[in-house]
Structures are given as structure tokens and as C-alpha cells.
N, C-alpha and C positions, 0 to 999 in steps of 0.2 A: 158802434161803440168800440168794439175790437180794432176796425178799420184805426181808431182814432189813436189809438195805442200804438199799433205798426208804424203808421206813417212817419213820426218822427226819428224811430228808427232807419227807415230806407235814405233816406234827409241827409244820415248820421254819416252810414254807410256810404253812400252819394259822396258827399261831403270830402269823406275817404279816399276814395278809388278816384276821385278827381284829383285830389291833393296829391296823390300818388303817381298820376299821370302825368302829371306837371313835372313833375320832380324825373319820373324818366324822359321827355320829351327834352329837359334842360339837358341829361346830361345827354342825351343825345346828338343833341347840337356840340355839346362840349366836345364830344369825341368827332364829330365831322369836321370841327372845324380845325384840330390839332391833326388829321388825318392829312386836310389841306397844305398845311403847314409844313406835315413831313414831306408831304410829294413839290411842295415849291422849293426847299429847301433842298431835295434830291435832283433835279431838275436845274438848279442855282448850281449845283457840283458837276454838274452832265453825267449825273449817275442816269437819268430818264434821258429819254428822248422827247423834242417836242413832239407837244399834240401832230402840229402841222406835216411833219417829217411820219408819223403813225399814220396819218391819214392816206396820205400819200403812197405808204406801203401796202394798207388795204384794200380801196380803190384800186388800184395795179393786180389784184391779187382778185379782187371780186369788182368787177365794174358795176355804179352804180349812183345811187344819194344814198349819204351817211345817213339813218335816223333815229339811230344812238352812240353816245360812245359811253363806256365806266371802265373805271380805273379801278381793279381787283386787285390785293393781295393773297397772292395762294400761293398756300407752302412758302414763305419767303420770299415770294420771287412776284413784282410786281406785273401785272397782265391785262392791257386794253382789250376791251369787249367791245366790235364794232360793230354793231347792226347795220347791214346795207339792204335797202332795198333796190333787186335787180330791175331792168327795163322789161321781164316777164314778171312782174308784180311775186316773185320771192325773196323773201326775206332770209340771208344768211346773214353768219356772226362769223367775226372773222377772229383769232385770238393772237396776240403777238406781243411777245417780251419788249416790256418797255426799257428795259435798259441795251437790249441788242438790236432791238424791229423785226426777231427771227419770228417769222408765221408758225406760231405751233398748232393751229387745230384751222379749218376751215368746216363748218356744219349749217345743214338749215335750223332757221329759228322755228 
């Protein structure tokens, strides 16, 4: 009897926390996809460097296979995150300004 009281409750709630999910997952898209925008846009100015020309500086820096790249903002200053995995099966991350290609951090992942 009890059970049958709750239930429509949780439903309710359910219901809720779904519709709510929804609504951040849009705007999350929303903001990925203006984020895209800014760095094509930056990149259209040669404020960035290409991808191609970043890869290139990290490979040379850590030889190896890319098997990430992201594109950070920290502190203002736009920052590729490459994941290379070396030919002894470690994984460093290589960090380098994308608007100069200067390597700032070399670390393992």
C-alpha cells in the first residue's frame, strides 16, 4: 500500500532530474559547439597554429603515435594537450602554446 503512494512520487522526481539532464546536456553542446567556433575563428586570424604544424612540434619533442590531442584554455592562453604513446609503451603529454608552438611542460601521463 505504502509502496503504491511512493511510487508515483519517484516517477515524479525521475521525470525531474531527467528533464533537467536534458537541459544541461543541450547547453553543453551549446557551449562546445561556440567554443569550436572561437578556436576556427582564431585559427581563420593565425592567432593558433594548425593542428598539423602542433603535431609536428610534439612528435619531434616526444617521438612516438599521437593518441590524444585537446585543445585547453588556461589562464587565457590557449594550450594543446598531446598524448603520445612512446615505442617503450609510455604515455607522455606534451603541452605547447598554440598560438607560438613553445613546449611548455613535457610529463608522463
Amino acid at each position: 500500500m505504502k509502496f503504491r503512494r511512493f511510487a508515483p512520487s519517484v516517477l515524479v522526481l525521475g521525470a525531474l532530474v531527467l528533464g533537467a539532464s536534458a537541459g544541461v546536456v543541450a547547453d553543453d553542446k551549446r557551449h562546445r559547439n561556440n567554443e569550436h567556433d572561437v578556436v576556427r575563428e582564431a585559427l581563420r586570424r593565425g592567432e593558433v597554429l594548425p593542428l598539423e604544424k602542433i603535431l609536428a612540434i610534439a612528435t619531434e619533442q616526444v617521438p612516438g603515435d599521437v593518441i590524444e590531442v585537446e585543445l585547453e584554455d588556461e589562464k587565457r592562453t590557449l594550450v594543446y594537450e598531446i598524448k603520445i604513446l612512446t615505442s617503450v609503451g609510455r604515455v607522455r603529454e606534451v603541452k605547447i602554446d598554440a598560438r607560438t608552438g613553445a613546449v611548455l611542460e613535457i610529463e608522463d601521463d
